[in-house]
C-alpha positions as CSV (number, residue, x, y, z in Angstrom):
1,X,-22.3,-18.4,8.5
2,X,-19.8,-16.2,9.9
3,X,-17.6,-13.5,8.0
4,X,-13.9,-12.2,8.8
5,X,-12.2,-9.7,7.9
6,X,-8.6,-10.5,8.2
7,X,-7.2,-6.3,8.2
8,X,-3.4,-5.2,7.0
9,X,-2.9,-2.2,8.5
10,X,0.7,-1.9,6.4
11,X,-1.3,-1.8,3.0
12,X,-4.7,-0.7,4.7
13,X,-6.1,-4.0,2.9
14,X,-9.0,-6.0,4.1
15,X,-9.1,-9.9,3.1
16,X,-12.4,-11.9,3.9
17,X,-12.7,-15.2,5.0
18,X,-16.5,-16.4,5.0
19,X,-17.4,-19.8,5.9
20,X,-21.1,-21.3,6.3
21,X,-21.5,-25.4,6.7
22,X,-17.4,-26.6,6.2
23,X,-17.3,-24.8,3.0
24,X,-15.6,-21.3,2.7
25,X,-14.2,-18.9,0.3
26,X,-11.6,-16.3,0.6
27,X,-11.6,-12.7,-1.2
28,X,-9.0,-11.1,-2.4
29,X,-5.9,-12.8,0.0
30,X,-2.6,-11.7,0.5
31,X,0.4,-13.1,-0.8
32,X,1.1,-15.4,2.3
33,X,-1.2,-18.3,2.3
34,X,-0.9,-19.7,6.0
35,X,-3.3,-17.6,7.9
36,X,-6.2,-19.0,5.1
37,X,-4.9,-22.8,5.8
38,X,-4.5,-22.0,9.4
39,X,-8.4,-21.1,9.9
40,X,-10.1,-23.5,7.4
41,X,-7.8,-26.2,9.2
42,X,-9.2,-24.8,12.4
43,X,-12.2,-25.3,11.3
44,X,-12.2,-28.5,9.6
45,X,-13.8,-26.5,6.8
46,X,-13.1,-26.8,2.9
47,X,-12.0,-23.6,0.5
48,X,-14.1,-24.0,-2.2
49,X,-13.7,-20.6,-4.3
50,X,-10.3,-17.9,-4.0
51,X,-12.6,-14.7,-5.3
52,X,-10.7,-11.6,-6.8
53,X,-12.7,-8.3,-7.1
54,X,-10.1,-7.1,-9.7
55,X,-6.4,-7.1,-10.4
56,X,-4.9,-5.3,-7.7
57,X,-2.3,-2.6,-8.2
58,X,-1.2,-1.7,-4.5
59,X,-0.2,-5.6,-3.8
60,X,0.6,-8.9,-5.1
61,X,-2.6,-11.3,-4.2
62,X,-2.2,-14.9,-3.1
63,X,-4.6,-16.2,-5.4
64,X,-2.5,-18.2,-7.7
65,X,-0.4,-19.9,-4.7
66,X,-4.0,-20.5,-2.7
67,X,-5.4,-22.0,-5.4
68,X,-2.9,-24.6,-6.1
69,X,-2.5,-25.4,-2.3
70,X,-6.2,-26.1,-2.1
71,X,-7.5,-26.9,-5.5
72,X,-10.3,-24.1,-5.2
73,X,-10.4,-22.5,-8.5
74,X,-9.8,-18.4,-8.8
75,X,-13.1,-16.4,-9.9
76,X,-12.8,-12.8,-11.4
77,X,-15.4,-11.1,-13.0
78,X,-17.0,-10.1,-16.5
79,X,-13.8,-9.0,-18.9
80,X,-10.9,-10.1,-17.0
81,X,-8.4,-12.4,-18.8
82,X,-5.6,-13.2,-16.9
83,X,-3.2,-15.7,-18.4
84,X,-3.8,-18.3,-16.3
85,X,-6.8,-21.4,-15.5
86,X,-9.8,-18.6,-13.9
87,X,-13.4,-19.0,-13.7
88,X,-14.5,-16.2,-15.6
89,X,-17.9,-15.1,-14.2
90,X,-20.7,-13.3,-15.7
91,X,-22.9,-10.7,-14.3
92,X,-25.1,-12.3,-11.6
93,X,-24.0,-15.7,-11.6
94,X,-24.3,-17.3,-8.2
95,X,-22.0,-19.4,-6.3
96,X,-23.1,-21.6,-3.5
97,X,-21.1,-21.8,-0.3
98,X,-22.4,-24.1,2.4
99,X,-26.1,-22.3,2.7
100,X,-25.1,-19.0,1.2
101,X,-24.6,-17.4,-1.8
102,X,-22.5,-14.8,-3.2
103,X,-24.1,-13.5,-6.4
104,X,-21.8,-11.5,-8.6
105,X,-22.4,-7.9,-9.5
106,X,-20.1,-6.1,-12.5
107,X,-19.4,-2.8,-11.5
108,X,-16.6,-1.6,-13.8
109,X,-14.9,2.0,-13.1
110,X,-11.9,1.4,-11.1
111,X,-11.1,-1.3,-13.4
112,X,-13.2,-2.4,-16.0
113,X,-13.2,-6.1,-14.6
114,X,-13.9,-4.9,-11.0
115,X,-16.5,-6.4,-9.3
116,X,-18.5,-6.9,-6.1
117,X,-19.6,-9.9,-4.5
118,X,-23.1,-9.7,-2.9
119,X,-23.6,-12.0,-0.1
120,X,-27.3,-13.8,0.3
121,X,-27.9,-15.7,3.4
122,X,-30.3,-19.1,3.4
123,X,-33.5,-17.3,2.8
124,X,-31.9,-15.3,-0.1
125,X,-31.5,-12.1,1.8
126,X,-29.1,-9.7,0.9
127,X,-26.7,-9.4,4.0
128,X,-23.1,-8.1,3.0
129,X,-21.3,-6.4,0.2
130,X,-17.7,-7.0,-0.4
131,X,-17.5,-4.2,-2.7
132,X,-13.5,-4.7,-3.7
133,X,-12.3,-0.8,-4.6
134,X,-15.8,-0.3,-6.4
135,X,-16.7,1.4,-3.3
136,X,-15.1,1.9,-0.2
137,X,-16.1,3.7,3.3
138,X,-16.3,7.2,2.7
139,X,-15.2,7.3,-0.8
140,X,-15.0,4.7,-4.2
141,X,-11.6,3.7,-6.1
142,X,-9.9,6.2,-8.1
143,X,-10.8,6.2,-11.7
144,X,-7.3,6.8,-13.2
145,X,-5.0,3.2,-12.8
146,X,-6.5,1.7,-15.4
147,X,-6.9,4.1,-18.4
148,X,-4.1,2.3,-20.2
149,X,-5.1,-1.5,-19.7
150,X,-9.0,0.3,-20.7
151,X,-7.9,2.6,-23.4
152,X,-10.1,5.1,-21.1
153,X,-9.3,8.2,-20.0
154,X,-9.9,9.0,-16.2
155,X,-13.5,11.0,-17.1
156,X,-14.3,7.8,-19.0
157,X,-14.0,5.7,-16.3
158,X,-15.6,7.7,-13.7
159,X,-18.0,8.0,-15.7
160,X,-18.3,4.0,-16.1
161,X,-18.1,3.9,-12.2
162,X,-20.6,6.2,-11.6
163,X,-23.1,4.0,-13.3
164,X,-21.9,0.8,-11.7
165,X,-22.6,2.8,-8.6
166,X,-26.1,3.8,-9.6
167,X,-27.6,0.9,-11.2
168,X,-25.9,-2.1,-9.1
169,X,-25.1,-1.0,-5.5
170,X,-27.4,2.1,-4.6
171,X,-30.7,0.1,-5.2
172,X,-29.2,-2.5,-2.7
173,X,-30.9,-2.7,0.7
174,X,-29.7,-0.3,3.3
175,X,-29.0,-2.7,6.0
176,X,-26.2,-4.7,4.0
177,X,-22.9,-4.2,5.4
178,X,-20.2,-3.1,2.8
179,X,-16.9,-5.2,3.2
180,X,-14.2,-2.7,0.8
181,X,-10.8,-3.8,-0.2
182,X,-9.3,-0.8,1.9
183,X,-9.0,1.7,4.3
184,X,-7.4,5.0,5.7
185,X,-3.7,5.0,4.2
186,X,-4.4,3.3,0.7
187,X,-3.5,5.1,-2.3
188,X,-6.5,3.6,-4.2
189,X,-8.6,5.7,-2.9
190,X,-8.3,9.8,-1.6
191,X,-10.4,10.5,1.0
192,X,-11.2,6.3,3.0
193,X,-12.6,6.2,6.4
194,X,-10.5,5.1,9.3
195,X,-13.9,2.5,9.5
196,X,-13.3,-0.7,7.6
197,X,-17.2,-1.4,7.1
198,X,-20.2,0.4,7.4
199,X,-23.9,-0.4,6.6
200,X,-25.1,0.9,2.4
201,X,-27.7,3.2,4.1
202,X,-25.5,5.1,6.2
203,X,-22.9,5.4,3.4
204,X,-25.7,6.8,1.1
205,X,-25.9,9.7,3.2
206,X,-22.2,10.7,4.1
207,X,-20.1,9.4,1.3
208,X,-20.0,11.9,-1.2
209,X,-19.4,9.6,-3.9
210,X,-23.2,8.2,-3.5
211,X,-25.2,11.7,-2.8
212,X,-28.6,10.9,-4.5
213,X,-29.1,14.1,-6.2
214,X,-25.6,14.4,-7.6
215,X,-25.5,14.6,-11.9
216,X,-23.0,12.5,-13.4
217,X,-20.8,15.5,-14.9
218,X,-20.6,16.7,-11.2
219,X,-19.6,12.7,-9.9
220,X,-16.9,12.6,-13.0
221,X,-15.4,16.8,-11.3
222,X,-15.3,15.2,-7.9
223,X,-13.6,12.0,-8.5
224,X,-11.2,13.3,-10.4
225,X,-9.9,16.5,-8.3
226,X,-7.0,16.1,-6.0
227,X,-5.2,12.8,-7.4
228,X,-2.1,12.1,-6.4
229,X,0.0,10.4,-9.3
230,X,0.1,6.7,-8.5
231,X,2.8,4.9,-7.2
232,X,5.5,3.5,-9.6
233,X,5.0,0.0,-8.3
234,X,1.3,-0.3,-9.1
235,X,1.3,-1.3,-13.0
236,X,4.4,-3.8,-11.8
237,X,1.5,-5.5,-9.5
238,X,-1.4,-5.6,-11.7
239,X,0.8,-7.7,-14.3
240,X,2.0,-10.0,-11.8
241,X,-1.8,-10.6,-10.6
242,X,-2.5,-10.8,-13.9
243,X,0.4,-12.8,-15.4
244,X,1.5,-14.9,-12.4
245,X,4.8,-14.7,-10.5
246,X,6.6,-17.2,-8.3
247,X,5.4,-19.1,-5.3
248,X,5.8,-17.5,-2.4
249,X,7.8,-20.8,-0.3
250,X,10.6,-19.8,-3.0
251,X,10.3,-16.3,-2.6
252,X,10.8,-16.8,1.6
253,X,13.5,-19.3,0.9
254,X,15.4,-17.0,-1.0
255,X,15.3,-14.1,1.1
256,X,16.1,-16.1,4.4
257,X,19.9,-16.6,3.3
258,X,21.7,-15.9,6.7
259,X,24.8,-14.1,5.6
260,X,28.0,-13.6,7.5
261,X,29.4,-9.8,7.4
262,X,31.7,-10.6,4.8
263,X,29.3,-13.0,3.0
264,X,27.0,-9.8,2.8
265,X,29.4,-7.7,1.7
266,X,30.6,-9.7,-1.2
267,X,27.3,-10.8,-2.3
268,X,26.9,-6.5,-2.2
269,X,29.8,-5.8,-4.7
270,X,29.2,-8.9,-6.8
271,X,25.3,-8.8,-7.5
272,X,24.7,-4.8,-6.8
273,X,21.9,-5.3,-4.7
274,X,20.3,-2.8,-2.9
275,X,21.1,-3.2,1.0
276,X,17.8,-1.7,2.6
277,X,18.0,-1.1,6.4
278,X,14.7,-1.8,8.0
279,X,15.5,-0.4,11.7
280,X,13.5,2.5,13.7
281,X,15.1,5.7,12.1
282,X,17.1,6.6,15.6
283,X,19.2,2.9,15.5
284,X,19.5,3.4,11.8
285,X,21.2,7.0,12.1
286,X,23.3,6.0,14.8
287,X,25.3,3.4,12.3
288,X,24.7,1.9,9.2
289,X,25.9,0.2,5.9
290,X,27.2,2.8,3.7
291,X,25.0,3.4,1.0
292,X,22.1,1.4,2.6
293,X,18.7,2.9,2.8
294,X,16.3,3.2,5.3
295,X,12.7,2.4,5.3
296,X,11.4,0.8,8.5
297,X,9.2,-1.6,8.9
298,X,7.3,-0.3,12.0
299,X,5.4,2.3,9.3
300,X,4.0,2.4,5.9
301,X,6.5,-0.3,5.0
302,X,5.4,-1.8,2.1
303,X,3.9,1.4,0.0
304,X,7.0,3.3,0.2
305,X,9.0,0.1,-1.0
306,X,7.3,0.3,-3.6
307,X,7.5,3.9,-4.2
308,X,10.9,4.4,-3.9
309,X,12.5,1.1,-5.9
310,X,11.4,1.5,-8.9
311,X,12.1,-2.4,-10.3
312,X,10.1,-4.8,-8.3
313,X,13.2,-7.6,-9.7
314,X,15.6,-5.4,-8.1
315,X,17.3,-7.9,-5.7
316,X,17.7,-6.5,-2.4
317,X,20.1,-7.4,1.1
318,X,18.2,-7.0,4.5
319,X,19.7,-5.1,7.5
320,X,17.0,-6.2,9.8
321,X,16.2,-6.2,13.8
322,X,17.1,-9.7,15.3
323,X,14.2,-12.1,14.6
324,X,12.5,-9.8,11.9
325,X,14.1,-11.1,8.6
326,X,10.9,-13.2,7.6
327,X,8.3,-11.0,8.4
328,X,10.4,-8.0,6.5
329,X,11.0,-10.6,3.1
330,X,6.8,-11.8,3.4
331,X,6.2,-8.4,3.6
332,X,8.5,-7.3,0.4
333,X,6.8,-9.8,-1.5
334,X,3.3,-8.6,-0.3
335,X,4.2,-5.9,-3.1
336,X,6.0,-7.9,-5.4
337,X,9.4,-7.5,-4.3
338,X,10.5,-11.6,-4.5
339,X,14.5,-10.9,-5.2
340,X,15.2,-10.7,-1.4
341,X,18.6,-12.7,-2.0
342,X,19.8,-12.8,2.4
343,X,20.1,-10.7,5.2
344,X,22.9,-9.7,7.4
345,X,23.1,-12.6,10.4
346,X,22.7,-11.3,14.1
347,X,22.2,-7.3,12.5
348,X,24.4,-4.5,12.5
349,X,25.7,-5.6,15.6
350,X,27.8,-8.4,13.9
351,X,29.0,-5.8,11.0
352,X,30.4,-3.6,13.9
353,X,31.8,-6.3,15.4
354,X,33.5,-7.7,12.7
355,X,35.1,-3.9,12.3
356,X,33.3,-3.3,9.7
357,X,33.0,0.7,7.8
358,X,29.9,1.9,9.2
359,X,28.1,5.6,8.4
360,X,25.8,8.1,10.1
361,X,23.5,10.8,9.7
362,X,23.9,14.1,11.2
363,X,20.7,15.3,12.6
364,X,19.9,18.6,14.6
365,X,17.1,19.5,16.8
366,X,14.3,21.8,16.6
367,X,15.8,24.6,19.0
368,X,19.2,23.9,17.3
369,X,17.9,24.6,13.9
370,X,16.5,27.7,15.1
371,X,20.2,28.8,15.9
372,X,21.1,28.5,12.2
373,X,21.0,31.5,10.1
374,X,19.0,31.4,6.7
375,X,18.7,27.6,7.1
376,X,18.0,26.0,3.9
377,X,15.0,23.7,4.6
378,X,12.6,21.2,2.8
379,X,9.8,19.8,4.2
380,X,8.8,16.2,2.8
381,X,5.6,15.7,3.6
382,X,2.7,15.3,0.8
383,X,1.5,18.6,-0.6
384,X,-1.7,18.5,1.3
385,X,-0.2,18.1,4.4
386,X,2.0,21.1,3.9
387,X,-0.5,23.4,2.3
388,X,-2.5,22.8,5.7
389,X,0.4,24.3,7.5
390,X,4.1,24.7,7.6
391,X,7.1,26.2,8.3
392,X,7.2,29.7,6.5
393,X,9.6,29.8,3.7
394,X,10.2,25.8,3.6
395,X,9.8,24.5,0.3
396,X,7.6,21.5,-0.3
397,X,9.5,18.7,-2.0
398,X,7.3,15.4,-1.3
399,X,9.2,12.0,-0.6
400,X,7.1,10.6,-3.4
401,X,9.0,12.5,-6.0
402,X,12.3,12.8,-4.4
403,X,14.0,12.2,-7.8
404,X,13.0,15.5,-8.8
405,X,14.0,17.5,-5.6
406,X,17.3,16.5,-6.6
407,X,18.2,19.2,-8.3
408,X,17.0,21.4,-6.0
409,X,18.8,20.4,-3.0
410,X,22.4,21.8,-2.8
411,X,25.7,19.3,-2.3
412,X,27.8,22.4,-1.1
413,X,25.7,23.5,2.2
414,X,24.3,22.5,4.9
415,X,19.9,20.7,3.9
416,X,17.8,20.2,6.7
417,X,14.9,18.2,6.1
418,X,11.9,16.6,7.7
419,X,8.2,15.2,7.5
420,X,5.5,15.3,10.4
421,X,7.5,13.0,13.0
422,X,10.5,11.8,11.5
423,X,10.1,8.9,9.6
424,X,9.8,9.2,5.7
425,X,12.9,12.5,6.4
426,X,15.0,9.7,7.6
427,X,14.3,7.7,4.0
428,X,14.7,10.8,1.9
429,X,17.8,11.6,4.2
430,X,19.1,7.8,3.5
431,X,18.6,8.0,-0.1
432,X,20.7,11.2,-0.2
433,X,23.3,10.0,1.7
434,X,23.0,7.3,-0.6
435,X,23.8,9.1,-3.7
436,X,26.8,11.3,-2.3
437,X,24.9,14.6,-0.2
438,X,27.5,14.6,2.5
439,X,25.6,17.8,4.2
440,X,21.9,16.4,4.1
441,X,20.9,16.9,7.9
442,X,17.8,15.4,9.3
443,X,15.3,17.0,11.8
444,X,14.8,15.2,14.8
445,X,10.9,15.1,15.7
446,X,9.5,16.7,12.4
447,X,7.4,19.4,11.8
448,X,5.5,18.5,15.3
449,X,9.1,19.6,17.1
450,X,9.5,22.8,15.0
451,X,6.5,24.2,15.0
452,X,5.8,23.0,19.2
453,X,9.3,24.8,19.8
454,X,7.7,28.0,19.3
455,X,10.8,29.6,17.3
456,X,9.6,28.9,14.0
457,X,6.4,30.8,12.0
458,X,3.7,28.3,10.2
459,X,1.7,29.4,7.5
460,X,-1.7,27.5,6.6
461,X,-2.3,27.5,3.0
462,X,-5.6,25.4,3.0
463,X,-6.1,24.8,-0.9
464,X,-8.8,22.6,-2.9
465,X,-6.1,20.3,-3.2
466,X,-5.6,19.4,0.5
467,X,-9.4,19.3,0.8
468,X,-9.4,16.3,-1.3
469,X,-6.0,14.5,-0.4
């Protein structure tokens, strides 16, 4: 038998791959279906089962396009009813792989289909827990995405969970290792381990979520503080796990459209696509599309895709780095994002040379800003971030809601903004730029640069919010 955990750092999303005797199954996969193929070919071993644990919000899973590639059917748990052919398990059924099992366990609270997957070896030991986001390492999924779909309300569900969490994983033994869904950086979660496993008896004494002597009423208070809202994208995902969506060698075919300059352009002003710019933040303020955004794909890619664009059939023109296109449209459709319709041929190289109108943004040091009289400043970090320290004076206004910082941000003077290093002020910069906020200045090197310059005053505001964020 042998397990792998085949890790996204970009969505902080673990995908298994367990094989025993030529037969294997795969739980919860990503969109792209190749590196599945690639190690069961490999191998010479057979997929048997594609097993969801629930239908994710934070991705599009490759279940659908999996399954018809290898005729293994898709197996969700008690409750779900997704509009497509799915074995529908019940609490403990048992499915065979090679000499192994995996025995299902309902644990509803996340979702109210969620469920875990207990792995048996030969002898019927337990051995491993692939616990979806029923429980992850150092915390358990957040209780508030599905309220709607469960006509629940947050307390309801965590309540739900807390007894999933009592009654089917706790008595478990304490040297099974717990395989979660995520990791550090996922929104599903508020407080993950950078560890992507762990053994159940260690977690039962440091995850707060599963301290033995804690009463419901006080699981339900600590779940439920310090929630960020969810990202806009998330119901878009659950319906297209749940519904189905298009296969994903159409999806990469349309989005790998080589376009000439003025092929991109025109295909610009005829479909009004977005034109996102997926460069480093330096080569994207040094000369750009106007009106292109920036979000680049050497960071938390994906999530802030799907935070910003708020239609997941938005169609979208790449300004890529030479050689990147595919791995920038796979990983747009990782989220849903499928109407990739081309991408600018050879980079912005061939838009300059082709004389092409280009745009910049003006940015300004940390010792420069200091030279600026009542500078009007907003940091755009998340709030627990900045309550932990920041600039004195510099109002918070999170990337996640920049929509509403709007208003707040002046077209007339002179905005400096930034986040810890310098990549999520270049998006909100890019977006402003965007929408006509000539005098939006970035701050090269983020709060790091300000506050190591020595010329600015931090405050630490350390609140029960940023305890739990």
């Amino acid at each position: 038998m042998t397990i792998e955990q085949i890790y996204t750092g970009c969505l902080a999303q673990g995908a298994y791959f367990i094989e025993s005797e030529g037969e294997a199954v795969v739980i919860d996969p990503l969109r792209e279906t190749a590196p599945y193929l690639d190690r069961a070919a490999k191998s010479g071993t057979t997929i048997k089962y594609v097993l969801e644990t629930h239908f994710h919000a934070d991705f599009v899973s490759g279940h659908l396009d999996l399954s018809k590639k290898t005729g293994a059917p898709i197996v969700y748990g008690p409750t779900a009813a997704p509009d497509f052919d799915a074995i529908i398990a019940h609490d403990g059924q048992e499915f065979k792989i090679g000499k192994v099992t995996l025995r299902v366990l309902h644990t509803p609270g996340h979702t109210m289909e969620s469920t875990c997957y207990l792995l048996l070896d030969e002898n019927g030991r337990e051995k491993a827990l692939f616990s979806g986001d029923t429980l992850f390492i150092g915390d358990v999924g957040r209780p508030d995405l599905a309220q709607k779909a469960a006509d629940m309300t947050q307390e309801q569900l965590a309540e739900t969970l807390y007894d999933s969490l009592r009654n089917k994983i706790m008595p478990l033994s304490d040297d099974i290792i717990v395989y979660p869904a995520h990791g550090a950086g996922s929104a599903c979660g508020k407080s993950m381990s950078k560890e992507t496993f762990d053994r159940l008896g260690h977690q039962k004494q440091v995850n707060y979520a599963l301290r033995a002597d804690m009463t419901k009423a006080e699981f339900v208070q600590e779940v439920t503080t310090g929630l960020l809202p969810p990202p806009s994208y998330f119901p878009l995902n659950v319906a297209m796990n749940k519904k189905g969506y298009d296969p994903i060698d159409e999806v990469m075919e349309r989005g790998s459209r080589a376009l000439s300059p003025r092929a991109f352009e025109a295909a610009a002003n005829e479909t009004g696509a977005l034109v996102l710019d997926t460069r480093n933040a330096e080569d994207f303020a040094k000369g750009f599309i106007p009106n292109s955004i920036n979000i680049g794909i050497d960071g938390g890619f994906a999530p802030w895709v799907g935070a910003l664009i708020p239609d997941v059939r938005q169609e979208i023109l790449l300004v890529t780095d030479a050689g990147r296109e595919t791995e920038v449209v796979q990983r747009l459709a990782r989220v849903g994002y499928d109407y990739c319709i081309g991408f600018l041929e050879g980079g912005i190289q061939t838009w300059i040379d082709a004389g092409m109108e280009t745009d910049q943004i003006q940015r300004v040091n940390a010792d420069d800003l200091a030279a600026v009289e009542h500078a009007l400043i907003f940091d755009v970090r998340k709030p627990g971030e900045y309550e932990t320290e920041h600039i004195e004076g510099v109002k918070n206004t999170p990337l996640d809601f920049i929509n509403d910082a709007m208003s707040e941000i002046p077209k007339d003077q002179p905005a400096f903004v930034h986040c810890a290093g310098g990549y999520r002020s270049m998006i909100f910069t890019s977006i402003l730029r965007a929408r006509g906020y000539d005098q939006i200045v970035e701050v090269r090197g983020g709060f790091k640069a300000l506050k190591d310059s020595g010329k600015f005053e931090t405050v630490t505001e350390v609140s029960e919010h940023a305890k739990h964020e």
